[in-house]
Structures are given as C-alpha cells and as structure tokens.
C-alpha positions in Angstrom: 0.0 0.0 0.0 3.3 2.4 0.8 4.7 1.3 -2.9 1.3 2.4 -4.5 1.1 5.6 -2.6 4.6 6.6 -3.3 3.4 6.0 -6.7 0.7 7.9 -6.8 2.2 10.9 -5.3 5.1 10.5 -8.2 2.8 10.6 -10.6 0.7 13.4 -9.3 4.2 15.5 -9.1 4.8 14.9 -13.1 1.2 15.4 -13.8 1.4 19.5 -12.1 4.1 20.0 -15.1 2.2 18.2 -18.4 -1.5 18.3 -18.3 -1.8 15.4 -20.5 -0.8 13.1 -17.1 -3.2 14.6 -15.5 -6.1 12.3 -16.8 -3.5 9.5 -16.9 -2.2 10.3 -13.2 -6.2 10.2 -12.1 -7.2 7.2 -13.6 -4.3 5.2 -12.1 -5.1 6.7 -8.3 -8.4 5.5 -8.7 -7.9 2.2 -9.9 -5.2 1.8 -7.4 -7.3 2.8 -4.9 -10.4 0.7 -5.9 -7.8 -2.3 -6.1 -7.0 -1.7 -2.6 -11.1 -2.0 -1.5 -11.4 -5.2 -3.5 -7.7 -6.6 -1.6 -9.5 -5.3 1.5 -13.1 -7.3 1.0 -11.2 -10.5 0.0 -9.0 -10.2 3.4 -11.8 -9.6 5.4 -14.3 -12.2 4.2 
C-alpha cells in the first residue's frame, strides 16, 4: 500500500508539469485505490 502511494504521489508530481498526465495520473489513483477495496473485502471475508 506504501509502494502504491509513493506511486501515486510520483505521478501526481509529473502530472502539475504536463496536463496530458493529468487524466492518466487520475485514472491510475483510482484504480489503485479501488484495487485496494477489493484486496481489502477479500482479506476480510
């Protein structure tokens, strides 16, 4: 979960200086983040 954050916050850094990672840099957070919830719910059931 560190590694993905890390990640995240790498690509949100190169995303402030091209606009075109923006939409990229967005679309990965989210997926990484809804990948997380799904890891979470198999864990707990």
């Amino acid at each position: 979960m560190k590694f993905i954050g890390s990640k995240a916050l790498k690509i949100n850094k190169i995303s402030k200086r091209i606009p075109r990672t923006i939409i990229i840099g967005k679309a990965l957070y989210t997926n990484s983040f809804v990948l997380i919830q799904v890891y979470l719910r198999i864990t707990l059931e």
